[in-house]
C-alpha positions in Angstrom: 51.6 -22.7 21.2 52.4 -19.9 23.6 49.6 -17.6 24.5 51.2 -14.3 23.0 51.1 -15.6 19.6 47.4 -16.5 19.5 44.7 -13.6 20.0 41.4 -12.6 19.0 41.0 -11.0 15.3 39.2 -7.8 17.1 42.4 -6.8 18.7 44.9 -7.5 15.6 46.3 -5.3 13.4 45.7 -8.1 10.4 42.0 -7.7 11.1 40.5 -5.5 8.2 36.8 -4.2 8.6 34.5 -1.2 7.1 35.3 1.8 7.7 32.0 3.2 10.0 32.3 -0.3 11.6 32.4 -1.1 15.2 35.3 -3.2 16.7 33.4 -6.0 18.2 32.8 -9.5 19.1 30.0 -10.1 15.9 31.3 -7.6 13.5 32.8 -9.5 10.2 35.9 -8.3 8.3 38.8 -10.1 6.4 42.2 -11.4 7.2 44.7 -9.5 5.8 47.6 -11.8 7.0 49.9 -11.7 3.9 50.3 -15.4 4.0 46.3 -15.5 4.3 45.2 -13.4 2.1 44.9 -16.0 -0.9 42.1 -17.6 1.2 39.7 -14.7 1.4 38.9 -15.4 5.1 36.0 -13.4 6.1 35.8 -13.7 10.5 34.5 -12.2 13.3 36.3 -10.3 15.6 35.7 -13.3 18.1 37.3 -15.2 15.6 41.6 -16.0 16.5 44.5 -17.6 15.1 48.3 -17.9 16.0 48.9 -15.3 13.6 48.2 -12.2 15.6 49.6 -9.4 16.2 48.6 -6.8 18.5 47.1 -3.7 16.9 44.4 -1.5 15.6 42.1 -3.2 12.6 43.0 -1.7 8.9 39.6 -0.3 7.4 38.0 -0.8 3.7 35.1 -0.9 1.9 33.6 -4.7 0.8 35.9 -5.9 3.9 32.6 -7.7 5.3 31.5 -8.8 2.0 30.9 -12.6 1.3 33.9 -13.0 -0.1 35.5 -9.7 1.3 36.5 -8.1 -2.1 38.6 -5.2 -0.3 42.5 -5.0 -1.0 44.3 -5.0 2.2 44.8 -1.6 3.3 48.4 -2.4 5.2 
């Protein structure tokens, strides 16, 4: 796996988190990956995957909820 296709969920653009929230190592959101979203997955911005892709988070309401019950945004 080459290192530019894995990353952190704080600096992806599939990362979706509340709209006053912070971008940071603890703060929870949902994957909004469109092969992802079926399984709800609710991470950290520590979290990572080799599905990233460098950008800005998305922003919803209920995107930290356990389960997140925002629609993704993008």
């Amino acid at each position: 796996m080459s290192k530019k296709s894995w990353g952190l969920c704080k600096d992806c653009k599939w990362w979706q988190i509340e709209p006053p929230a912070a971008i940071e190592n603890l703060t929870m959101g949902q994957c909004i990956d469109e092969e992802l979203q079926p399984y709800l997955l609710r991470v950290s911005g520590n979290s990572g995957c080799n599905r990233f892709m460098s950008g800005k988070p998305a922003r919803a309401k209920g995107s930290s909820e356990s389960p997140p019950v925002a629609e993704p945004t993008r």
